[in-house]
N, C-alpha and C positions, 0 to 999 in steps of 0.2 A: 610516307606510306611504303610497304613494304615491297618489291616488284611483284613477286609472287600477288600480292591480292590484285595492284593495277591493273597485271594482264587478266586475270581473272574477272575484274571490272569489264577491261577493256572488250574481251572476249564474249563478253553474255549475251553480246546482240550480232555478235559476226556466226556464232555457231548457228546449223538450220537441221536440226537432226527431224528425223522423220515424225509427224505428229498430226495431229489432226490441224482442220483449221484454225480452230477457236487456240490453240496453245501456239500453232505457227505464228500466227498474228501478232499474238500477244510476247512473243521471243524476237521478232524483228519489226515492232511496229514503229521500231525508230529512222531506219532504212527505206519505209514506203509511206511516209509523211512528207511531201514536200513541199504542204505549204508550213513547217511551222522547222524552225532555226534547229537544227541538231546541236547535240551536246559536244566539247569536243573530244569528250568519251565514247558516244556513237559514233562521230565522224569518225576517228580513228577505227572502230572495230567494222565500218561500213569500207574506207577504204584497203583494209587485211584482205587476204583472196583468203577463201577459203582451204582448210587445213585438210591434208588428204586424210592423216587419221578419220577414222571413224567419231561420231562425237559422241558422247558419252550418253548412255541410254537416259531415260529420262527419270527425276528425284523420284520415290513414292511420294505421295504427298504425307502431310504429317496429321499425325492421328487426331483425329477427334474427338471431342470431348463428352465427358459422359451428358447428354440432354439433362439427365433429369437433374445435373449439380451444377450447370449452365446458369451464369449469373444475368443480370440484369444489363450487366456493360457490353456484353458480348453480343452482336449481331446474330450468329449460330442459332440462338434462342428463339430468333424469331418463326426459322424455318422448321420442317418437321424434320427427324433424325433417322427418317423411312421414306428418301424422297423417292425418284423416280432413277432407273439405275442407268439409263443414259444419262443424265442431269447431271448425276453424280458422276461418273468415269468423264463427260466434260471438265467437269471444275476441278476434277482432280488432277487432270492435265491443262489447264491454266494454271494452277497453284505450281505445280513443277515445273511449267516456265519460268513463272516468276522469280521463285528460289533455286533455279540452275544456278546462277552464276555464284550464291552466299553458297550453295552445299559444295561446290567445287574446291572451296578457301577452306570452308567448316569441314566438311566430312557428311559422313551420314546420319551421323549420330548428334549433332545440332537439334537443339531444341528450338521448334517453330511452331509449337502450338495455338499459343496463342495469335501467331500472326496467320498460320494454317485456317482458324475459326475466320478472320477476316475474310481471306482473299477466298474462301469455301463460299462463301456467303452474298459474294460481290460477284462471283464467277457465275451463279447460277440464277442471277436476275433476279433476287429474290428480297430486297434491303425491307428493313424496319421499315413501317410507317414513319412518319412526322410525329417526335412528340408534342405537337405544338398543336398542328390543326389535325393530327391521325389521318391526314392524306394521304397514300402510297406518294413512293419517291419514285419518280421514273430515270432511268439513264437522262432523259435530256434536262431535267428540271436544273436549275441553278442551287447548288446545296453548299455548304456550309460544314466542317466537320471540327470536333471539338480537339484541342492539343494538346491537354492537360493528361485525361489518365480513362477518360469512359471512350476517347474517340466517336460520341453518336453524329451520325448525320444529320441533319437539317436541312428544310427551305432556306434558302437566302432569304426570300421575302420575311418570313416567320421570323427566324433568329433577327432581324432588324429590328422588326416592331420590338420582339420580347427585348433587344438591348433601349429600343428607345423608350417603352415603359419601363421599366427595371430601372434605369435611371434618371426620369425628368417626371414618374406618376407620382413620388411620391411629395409631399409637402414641401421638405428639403430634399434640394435637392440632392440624388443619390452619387461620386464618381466612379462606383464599380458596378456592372454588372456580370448573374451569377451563368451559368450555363444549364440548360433546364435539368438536366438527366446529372451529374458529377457536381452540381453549384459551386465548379470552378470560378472565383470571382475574376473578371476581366474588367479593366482600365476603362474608362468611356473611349479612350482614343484606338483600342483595338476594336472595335467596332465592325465588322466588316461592313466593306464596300463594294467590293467587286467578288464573280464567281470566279476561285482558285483552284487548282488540280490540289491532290492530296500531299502533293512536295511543294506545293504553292509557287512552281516557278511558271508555271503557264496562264494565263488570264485568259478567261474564258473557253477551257479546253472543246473541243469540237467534239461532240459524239460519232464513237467508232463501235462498231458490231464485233471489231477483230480483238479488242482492247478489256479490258476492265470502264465499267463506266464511272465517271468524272476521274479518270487517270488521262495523264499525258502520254504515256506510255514509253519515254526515256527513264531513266537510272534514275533512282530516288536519290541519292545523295546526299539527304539530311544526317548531322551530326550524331551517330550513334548512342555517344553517351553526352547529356547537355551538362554534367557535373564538369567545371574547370579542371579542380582538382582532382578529378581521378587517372588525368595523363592518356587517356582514349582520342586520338585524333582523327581517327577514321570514318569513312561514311560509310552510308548504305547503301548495298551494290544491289538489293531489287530493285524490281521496276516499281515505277509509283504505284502503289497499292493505299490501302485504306490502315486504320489501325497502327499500334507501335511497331518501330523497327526492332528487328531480333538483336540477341546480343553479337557486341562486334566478337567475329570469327579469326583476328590474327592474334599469333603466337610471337607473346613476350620474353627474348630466350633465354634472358636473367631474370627472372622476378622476383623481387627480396620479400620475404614474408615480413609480419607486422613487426618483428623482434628484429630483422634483419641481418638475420644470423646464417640462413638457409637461404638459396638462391637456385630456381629450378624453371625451366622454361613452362610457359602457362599460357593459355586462351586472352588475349585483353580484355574480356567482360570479366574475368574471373583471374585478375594479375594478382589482388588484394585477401591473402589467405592466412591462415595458422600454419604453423607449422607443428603444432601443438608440444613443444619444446616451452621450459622455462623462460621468462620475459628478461631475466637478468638483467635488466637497464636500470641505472643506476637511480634512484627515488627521488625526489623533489627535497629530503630533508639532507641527504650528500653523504652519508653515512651506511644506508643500504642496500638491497637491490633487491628489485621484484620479483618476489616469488609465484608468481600468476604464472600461467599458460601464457605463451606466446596470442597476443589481443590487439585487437584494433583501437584506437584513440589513447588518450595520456593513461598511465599508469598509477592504480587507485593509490591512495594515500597510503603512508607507511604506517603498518598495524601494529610494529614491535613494542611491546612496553617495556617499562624503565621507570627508573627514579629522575623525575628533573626538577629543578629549580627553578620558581619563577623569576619574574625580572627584576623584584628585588634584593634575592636569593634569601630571604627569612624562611619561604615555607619550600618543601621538596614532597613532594605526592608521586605515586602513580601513576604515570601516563602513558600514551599511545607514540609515538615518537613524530608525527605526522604536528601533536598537538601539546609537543613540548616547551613549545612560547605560550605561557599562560599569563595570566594577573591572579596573584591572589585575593582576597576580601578585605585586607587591614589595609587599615591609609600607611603613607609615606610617613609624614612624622618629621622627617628629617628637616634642620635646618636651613634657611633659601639663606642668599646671598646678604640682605642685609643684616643677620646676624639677631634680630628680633622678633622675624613670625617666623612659624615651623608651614613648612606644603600639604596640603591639604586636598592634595590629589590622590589619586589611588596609588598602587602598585604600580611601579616605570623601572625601568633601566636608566642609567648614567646621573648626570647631576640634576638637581630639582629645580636649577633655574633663579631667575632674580625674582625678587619681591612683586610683585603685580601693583602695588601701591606706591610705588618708586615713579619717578617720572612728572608728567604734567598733574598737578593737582585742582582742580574745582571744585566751587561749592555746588550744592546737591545739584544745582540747575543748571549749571555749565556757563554762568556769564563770566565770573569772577575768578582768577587764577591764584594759586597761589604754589609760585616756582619754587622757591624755597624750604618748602611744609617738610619736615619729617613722616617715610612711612608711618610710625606706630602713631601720629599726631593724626586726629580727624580733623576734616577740614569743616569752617565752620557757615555756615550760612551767610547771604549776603546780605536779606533782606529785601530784595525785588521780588516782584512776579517770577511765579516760577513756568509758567508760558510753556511748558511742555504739551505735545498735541496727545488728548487723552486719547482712551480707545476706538473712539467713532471714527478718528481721522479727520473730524472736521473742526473742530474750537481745540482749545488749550487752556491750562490748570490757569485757575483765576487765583489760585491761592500764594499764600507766597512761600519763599524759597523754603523749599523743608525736604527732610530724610525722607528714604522708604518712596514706595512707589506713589503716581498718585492716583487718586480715586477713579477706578475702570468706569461706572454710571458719570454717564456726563448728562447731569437734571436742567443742560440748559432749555429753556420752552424756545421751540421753533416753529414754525406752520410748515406741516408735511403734507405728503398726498400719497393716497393708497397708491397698491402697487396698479390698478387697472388705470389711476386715474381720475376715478367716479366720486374722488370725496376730499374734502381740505380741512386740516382741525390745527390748532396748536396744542400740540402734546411734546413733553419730555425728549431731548434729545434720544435717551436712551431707546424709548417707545418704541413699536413698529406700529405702521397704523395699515388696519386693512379695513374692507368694508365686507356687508352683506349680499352683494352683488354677485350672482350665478354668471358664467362667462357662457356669450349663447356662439361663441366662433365654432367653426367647426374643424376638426380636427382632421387630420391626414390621411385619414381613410377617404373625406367629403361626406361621410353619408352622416355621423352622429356629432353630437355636439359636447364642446368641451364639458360643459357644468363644474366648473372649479368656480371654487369661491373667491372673489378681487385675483382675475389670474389677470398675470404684465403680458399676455399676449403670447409668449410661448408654453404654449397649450402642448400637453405630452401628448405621444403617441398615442392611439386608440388603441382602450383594453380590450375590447370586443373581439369575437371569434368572429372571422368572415362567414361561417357558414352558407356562402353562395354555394349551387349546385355546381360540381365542376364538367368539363367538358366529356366525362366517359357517362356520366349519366348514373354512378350507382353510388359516387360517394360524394360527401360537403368536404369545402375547405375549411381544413382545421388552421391556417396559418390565424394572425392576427389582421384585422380588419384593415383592407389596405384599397389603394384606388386601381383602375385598368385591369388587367385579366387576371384568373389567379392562373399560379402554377400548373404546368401536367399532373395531372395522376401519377404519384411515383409508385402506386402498383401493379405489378404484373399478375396476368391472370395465366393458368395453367392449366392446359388442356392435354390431356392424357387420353389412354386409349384403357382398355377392361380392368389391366390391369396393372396402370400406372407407371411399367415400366419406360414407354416408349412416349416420351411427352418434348412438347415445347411450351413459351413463352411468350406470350405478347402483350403490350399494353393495356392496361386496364383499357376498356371503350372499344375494344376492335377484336371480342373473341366474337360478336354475333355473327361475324361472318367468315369464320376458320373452319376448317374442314377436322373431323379427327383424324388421327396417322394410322396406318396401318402395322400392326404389330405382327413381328415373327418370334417374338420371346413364349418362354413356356408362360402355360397358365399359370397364376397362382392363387385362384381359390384351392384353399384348404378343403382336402377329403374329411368328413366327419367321422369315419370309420376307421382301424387303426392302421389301417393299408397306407400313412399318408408317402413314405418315401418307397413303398415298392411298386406301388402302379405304375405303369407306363406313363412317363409326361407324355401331356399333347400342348399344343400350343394353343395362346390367349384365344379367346374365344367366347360370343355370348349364349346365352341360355343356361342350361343346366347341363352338368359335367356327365360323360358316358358312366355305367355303374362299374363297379368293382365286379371282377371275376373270379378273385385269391377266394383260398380258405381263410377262411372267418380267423383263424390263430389266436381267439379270445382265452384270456388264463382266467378258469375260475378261483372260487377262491380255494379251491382243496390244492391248486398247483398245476392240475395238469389244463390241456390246450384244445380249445374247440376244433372240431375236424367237418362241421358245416362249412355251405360255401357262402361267403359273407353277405351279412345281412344286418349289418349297422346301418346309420343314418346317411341319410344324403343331401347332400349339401344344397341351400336354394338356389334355383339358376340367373344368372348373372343380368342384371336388367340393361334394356337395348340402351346403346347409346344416342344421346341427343346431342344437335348439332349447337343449342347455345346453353353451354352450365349452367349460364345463370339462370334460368328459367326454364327446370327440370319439370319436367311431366308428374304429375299427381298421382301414381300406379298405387297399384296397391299391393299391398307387402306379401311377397310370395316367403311362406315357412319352409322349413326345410323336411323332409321326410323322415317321419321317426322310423328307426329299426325296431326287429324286433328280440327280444330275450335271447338268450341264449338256451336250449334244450337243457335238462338235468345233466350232470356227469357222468356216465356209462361204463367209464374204466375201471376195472378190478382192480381193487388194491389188498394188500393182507393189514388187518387192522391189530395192534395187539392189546393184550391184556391189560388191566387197571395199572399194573408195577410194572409196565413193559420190559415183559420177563421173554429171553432167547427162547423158540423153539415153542412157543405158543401162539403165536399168530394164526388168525382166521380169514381166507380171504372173500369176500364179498363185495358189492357195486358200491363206489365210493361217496355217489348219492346217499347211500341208507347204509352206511359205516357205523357201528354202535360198539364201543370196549365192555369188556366181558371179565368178569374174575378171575384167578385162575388157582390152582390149589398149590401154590408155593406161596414160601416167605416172600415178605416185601422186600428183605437185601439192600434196600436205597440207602447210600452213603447219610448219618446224621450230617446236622450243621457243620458240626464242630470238626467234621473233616476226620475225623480218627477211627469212627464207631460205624455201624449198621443195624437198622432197623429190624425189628425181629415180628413184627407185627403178620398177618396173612396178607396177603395180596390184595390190596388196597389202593384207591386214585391220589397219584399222589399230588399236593399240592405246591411244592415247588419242587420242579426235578430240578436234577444237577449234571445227569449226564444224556440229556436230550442233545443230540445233533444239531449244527447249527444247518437254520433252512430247510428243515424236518416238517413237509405240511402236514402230518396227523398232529393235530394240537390235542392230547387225550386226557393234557393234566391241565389243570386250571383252577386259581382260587376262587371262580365265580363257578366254579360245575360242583351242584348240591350234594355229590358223593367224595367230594375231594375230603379227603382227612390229611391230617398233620403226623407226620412223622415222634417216633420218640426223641424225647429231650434228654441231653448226656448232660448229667449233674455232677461229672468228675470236674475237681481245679487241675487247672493247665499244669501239666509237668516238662514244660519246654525248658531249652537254657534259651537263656537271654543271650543277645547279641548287642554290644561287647558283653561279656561275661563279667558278671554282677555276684555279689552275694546278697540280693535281695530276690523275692520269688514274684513271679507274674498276678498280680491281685486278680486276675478274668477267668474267665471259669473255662474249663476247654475249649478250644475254637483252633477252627483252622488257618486262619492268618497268622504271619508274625503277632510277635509279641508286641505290644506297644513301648516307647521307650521310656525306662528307668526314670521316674523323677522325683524321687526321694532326692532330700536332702543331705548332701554331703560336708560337714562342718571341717574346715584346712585353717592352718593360724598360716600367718603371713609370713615373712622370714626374718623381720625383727620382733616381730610378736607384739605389735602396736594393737593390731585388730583379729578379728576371725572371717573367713569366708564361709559363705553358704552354696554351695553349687549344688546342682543337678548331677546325679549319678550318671547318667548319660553322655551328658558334656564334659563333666570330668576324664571322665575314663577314656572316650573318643581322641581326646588330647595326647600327643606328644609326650616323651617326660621333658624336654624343653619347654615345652609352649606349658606344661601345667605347672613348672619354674614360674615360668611367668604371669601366669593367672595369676598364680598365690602371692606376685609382692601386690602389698597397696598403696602403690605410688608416689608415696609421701619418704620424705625425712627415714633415716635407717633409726635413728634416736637411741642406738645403740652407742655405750661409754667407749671411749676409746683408751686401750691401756696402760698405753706411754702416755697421757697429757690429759687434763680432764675437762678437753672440750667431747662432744658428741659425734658421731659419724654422719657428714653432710652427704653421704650418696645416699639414692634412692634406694628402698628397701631390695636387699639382695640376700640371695642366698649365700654361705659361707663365711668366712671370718671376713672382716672389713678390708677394703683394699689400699685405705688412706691412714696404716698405723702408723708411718713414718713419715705420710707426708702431709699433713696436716695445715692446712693454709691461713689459716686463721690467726689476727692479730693479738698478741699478749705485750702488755705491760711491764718492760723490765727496770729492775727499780735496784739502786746500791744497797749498800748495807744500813746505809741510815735513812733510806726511802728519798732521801732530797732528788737526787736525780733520778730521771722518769723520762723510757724510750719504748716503742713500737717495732717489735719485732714479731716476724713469722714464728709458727707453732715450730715447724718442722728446725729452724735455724736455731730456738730454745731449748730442743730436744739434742743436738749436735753439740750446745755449749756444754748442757750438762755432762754427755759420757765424756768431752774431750777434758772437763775437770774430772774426769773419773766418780760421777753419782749418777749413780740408777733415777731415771725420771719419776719411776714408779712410786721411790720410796718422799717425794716432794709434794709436803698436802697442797691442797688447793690451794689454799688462801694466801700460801708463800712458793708461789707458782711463777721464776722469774725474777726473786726477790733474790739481792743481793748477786747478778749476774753484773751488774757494772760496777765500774771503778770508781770512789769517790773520788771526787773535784776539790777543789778548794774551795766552795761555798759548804760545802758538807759541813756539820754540827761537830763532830767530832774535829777537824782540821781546823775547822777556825776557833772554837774552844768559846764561843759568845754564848751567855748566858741564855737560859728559855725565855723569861719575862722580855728581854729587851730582843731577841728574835722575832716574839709574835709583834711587835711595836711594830719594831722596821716593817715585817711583812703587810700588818693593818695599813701603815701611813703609804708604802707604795701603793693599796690596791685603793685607798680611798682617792674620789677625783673633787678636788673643790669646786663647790657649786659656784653656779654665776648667779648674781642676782641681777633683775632689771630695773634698772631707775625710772623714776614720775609711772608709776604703770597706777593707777587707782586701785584701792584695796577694795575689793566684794564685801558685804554686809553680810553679817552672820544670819544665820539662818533665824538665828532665835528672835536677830530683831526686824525682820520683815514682816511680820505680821502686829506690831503696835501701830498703835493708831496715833496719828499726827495730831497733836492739836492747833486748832482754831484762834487764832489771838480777837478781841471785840474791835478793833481796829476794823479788822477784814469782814467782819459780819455786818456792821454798818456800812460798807463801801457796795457790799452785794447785795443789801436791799436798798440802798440809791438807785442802786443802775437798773433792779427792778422795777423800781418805781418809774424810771425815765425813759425804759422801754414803754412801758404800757403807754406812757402819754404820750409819745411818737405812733405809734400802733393808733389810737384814737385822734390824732389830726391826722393821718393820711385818711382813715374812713369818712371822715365828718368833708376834708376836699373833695374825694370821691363822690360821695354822693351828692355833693353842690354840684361839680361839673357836669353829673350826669342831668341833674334836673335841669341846668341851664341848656344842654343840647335838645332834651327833651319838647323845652319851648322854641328852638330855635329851628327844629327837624319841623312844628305844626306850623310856624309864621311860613316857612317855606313848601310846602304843599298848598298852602291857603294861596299863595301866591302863584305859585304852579296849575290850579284850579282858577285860578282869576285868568289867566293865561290861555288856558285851554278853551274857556267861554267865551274869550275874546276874538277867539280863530275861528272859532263855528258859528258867531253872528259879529262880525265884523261890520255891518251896517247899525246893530243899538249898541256897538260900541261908538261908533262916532257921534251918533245923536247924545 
């Protein structure tokens, strides 16, 4: 720990700067305790003499928070946010005791609001109810405070019961329970036991008037930050107070950012920052580095793509570099070690490994070995039981030794028992056997009963809604149907003053008896009149709002502005407040006050003429404005923007040179004297833009012209095709870019002069650019054609001028011919006749067939369809054996039915006797006589 904050510690309880009592007490109530052990943090600042400096005035407390966005976790909420203004300047000097000694280390500028809401709240005697039984909590009661993240208070007694239901009400039993308010789950073993101060080092703290109540009132000293890893080793220098401790206050005076590139001294809650710099750390695949912002935790996967290889480099794709070890989809293939099967694995790296069939051999069943066997050799059966345990787990293959799996239904008959119990059958191993039997146990709530059909006793939890009433009296529990008490109410109810700004918070079940707050914010019922932002605020307030005094300021519709004094509507007045919401008074609906019209409009205006012509205007009351002829032209610009109207003065029906925001509206298509201007039946004599020699088809008009979209016919620049363009789009164009429009992409297909292949660039303008260099392969052949080679165009073109001939003047057909030297196989050098040349040639290109020996020859097509015949031999042999069946076929029936008639007589001799039997049992006395 750093010195600076120790004495700072140390110092918190020795400073006594002047203060009321409640904040004196609470700054040195470690100094005037002598029944309870000092810390040796107090001891120390209790044995310091006091410092002649002056001490440092006292913290402001820290702001608090808006009520009406005051959360459910926060205690603040309970109170009202207009308490009493001694109450308040009390706890606002307890709360700057407390945080002297953290503002001294931090500064002023320390954020402690949320710890501010606590200790505001605890200062002024004022804590939450109980959310358990909605009891007030008193300073002496024994409570309970939550550690996880809501901090609520509790009974001690409460919070036990709610841990020893919560974990032993339910069926099974539960080993956590939750906390009523945050449903932080807790261990059965933190349980508590004993009442603890809120730094939990004192057991059963003693109530003090001078103090925060259940605080010990020495240095809190709990771990600031409980994360290992965040390197904060410091404690908390308040006093035991309620709620979380603030962020720790010392300065880390290297602190490397996430990239660790920049290093700058920093707060310890706040060591862990951006530097907002490149992450540059080198990526996971080793090859490149993070382009992110300087970021907290590992650096995302590498995004770059690429061409990679999978692992068994056949296929190469596109990939992300993070996910360049892939598999492709084709198998392996490749040959294993014994040189007989191929792998049958997928896509791998390195070698495919030995044979899988190598090694120990057995037949299917595994009794009989065979060390010796060849991989490609299947090994053969033994012929024993193959004694394998089927799939029940309980018997094994009765069959014997054989391939392939063995039969999953195992049909051995067993005598089973339902799963409740209630029944015994011999059915099928495979079987399940249940019964019809409804299960009447009751299930884990206790109140309803399983009803599963043959259930083994673990009956599922109850689907049922608990719908018990809960303890606030207005809502059911919605949880699922459970044993012992249900849950708090997790709503809160909000109690407000007129106008909503000025509210608090408290548990559902305990607003009937809250008072409302007293509000100093302005009203905000809305004025109905348009006065709403120039009236005077007053403040919230009930009944009905004082009236408006302003000029009324209403625009009619002609433009101009009421000069009455306002006499719009007024707003209904504000109905009184009731002490419980939820059971608002029955009133009855007060309306708001209608205003009344507005007077006619009074103001002179000059109205004009039908063509609102200069210098004719009339002025009269703007109420009874009426336009009037006048004896000039109409003059109105026509449509077409070029012409004017020659007609008399007349209403016109669409102006064009009306003012914008002009309230005489005097021309209108729906006003019955409107007339239409004359129509200009002249054709447009505009130029065109770009300039065309085509003319505008639209008949005079004032807008541009529309564009040009005739058909413009271009041939291409080998003159393969023609282009059709738009006059517009052509012309718009470049003389580049309309180069370029006009080739059509393909092949030039233009001849080339020197050689008479074609020109393979794309259609261009100008002569070819490939006359000499020509890449294309040609045939070059001697004088006698025997010899025959592949040369370039352009290296064909080079032999002929270097022999002094124009390429041009070389027809096609002998294009190349006679450019090599004969050889010595040549027809003229070796001087061999034609007939015995084409021989030799024949006999090298022919290859002698193979034939195959013993192969059986196929039957001609033509004799597969005769018919075989019959020798008399075989026809008498086939009606023997006819005849010999039939009379085996008639002694087995002629047996059969002797046997059956002799069991026939032998099934009544023994019922006769079974009947004698039975006589003899039920009168056993005329049996013996």
């Amino acid at each position: 720990m750093p010195s600076s904050y120790a004495a700072a510690a140390a110092g918190s309880s020795s400073r006594k700067p002047n203060r009321n009592p409640t904040a004196a007490a609470a700054a040195g109530s470690s100094s005037r305790k002598p029944n309870r052990t000092p810390t040796p943090t107090a001891a120390a600042a209790t044995a310091r003499p006091q410092a002649p400096s002056p001490s440092p005035s006292p913290a402001p407390a820290p702001p608090a928070a808006n009520p009406s966005a005051a959360s459910d976790s926060d205690p603040s909420s309970y109170s009202s946010s207009s308490g009493d203004e001694a109450d308040l300047t009390a706890s606002d000097s307890a709360t700057a005791s407390v945080v002297s000694a953290y503002l001294s280390v931090a500064g002023e500028g320390a954020d402690l609001s949320k710890v501010g809401i606590f200790l505001s709240s605890a200062a002024r005697r004022r804590s939450p109810p109980c959310l358990i039984c909605f009891d007030p909590i008193r300073p002496s009661d024994p409570v309970w405070s939550c550690s996880s993240s809501c901090f609520a208070i509790l009974h001690l007694t409460c919070i036990q019961s709610w841990a020893h239901q919560s974990a032993s009400g339910a069926a099974v039993p539960c080993p956590t329970w939750g906390c009523p308010k945050c449903r932080f789950a807790y261990p059965k073993s933190q349980t508590p036991t004993s009442y603890l101060c809120f730094c939990s080092k004192t057991v059963d703290p003693t109530p003090d008037p001078w103090i925060l109540p259940h605080s010990c009132g020495d240095v809190c000293g709990r771990r600031l930050n409980a994360n290992l890893d965040s390197g904060c080793e410091h404690t908390c220098l308040l006093l035991c107070h309620p709620g979380p401790c603030p962020p720790c206050p010392a300065v880390v005076p290297n602190a490397p950012c996430f990239c660790g590139v920049r290093r700058e001294p920093r707060r310890c809650a706040h060591q862990r920052y951006s530097c907002l710099g490149k992450c540059n750390k080198r990526l996971s695949c080793g090859l490149h580095r993070c382009p992110v912002n300087c970021h907290d935790g590992p650096c995302p996967p590498c995004a770059v793509r690429g061409k990679h290889k999978c692992e068994c480099g056949e296929t190469m794709e596109e990939k992300l570099c993070s996910e360049r070890v892939f598999q492709c989809k084709r198998e392996c293939g490749g040959m294993l070690d014994c040189g007989k099967h191929r792998c049958e694995r997928g896509c791998h790296g390195g070698r495919c490994g030995e044979c899988p069939l190598r090694g120990r051999r057995t037949c299917p069943c595994g009794k009989k070995d065979y060390p010796k066997l060849e991989c490609d050799a299947e090994a053969a059966t033994c012929g024993s039981t193959c004694e394998k345990v089927l799939g029940c787990g309980r018997h094994k293959c009765p069959e014997r030794c054989h391939r392939g799996p063995c039969d999953e239904t195992c049909r051995l008959v067993i005598t089973k028992s339902c799963r409740c119990g209630g029944l015994k059958k011999e059915v099928p191993c495979y079987q399940e056997l249940t019964c019809e039997r409804k299960c009447q146990r009751l299930r884990n709530c206790g109140r309803h009963a399983c009803k599963r059909r043959c259930c083994a006793g673990d009956c599922p939890p109850c689907s049922e809604t608990c719908d018990r009433k809960l303890r606030c009296g207005n809502h059911k529990c919605l949880s699922p149907c459970h044993r012992g008490a249900c849950s708090p109410c997790p709503l809160m109810k909000t109690i407000s003053c007129a106008c909503g700004k000025t509210c608090f918070e408290v548990p559902c079940g305990t607003e009937k008896n809250q008072k409302p707050p007293k509000c100093s914010k302005k009203c905000n019922i809305p004025r109905l009149c348009r006065h709403k932002l120039e009236c005077r605020p007053h403040k919230c307030h009930y009944g009905a709002c004082p009236p408006c005094k302003l000029t009324c300021g209403e625009e009619f519709s002609c433009g101009h502005i009421c000069k009455e004094r306002c006499h719009g509507p007024i707003s209904p007045p504000n109905p009184e407040f009731t002490l419980k919401p939820t059971k608002k008074k029955m009133e009855k609906q007060i309306e708001c006050t209608p205003g009344t019209p507005c007077p006619p409009c009074k103001e002179v205006v000059l109205v004009p003429c039908f063509g609102q012509h200069l210098g004719q205007e009339r002025a009269m009351p703007c109420s009874k404005w009426r336009p009037f002829p006048c004896q000039n032209l109409c003059g109105n610009p026509l449509l077409c923007g070029n012409h004017y109207c020659t007609k008399s003065c007349h209403v016109l029906e669409v102006p064009l040179n009306q003012p914008v925001g002009d309230p005489i509206v005097s021309v209108s298509k729906e006003n019955a004297l409107a007339e239409p201007c004359e129509q200009c039946d002249l054709p447009c004599q505009r130029v065109r833009e770009p300039p065309c020699s085509h003319r505008c088809p639209l008949p005079c008009h004032l807008s541009d012209c529309p564009p040009c979209k005739v058909l413009v016919k271009k041939p291409c620049h080998c003159g393969a095709m023609v282009h059709a363009f738009e006059c517009v789009f052509f012309n718009n164009l470049k003389a580049k870019e309309q180069l370029k429009v006009r080739s059509c992409g393909g092949p030039c297909h233009r001849k080339l002069p020197n050689c008479p292949h074609l020109c393979s660039e794309v259609c261009h303008p100008g002569t070819c650019p490939s006359v000499d260099q020509c890449m294309k392969k040609v045939n070059v052949r001697c004088a006698c054609n025997t010899l025959k080679q592949e040369w370039i165009c352009q290296d064909v073109l080079k032999e002929y001028r270097n022999s002094g001939r124009d390429p041009k003047e070389v027809p096609k057909s002998q294009f190349g011919v006679g450019l090599l030297a004969c050889g010595k196989d040549c027809k003229k050098k070796v001087k061999v006749p034609d007939p015995e040349l084409h021989l030799r040639k024949s006999q090298e290109t022919k290859s002698p067939a193979v034939e195959v020996a013993n192969v059986p020859k196929r039957r001609k097509r033509r004799d597969r369809g005769q018919e075989v015949k019959v020798s008399k031999f075989q026809e008498v042999k086939a009606y023997v054996l006819r005849v010999l069946l039939i009379i085996l076929l008639s002694i087995i029936i002629a047996a059969g039915l002797y046997l059956l008639w002799k069991g026939i007589f032998r099934l009544s001799d023994w019922m006769n006797e079974m009947e004698v039997q039975r006589a003899r049992q039920r009168h056993p006395r005329g049996a013996m006589l």
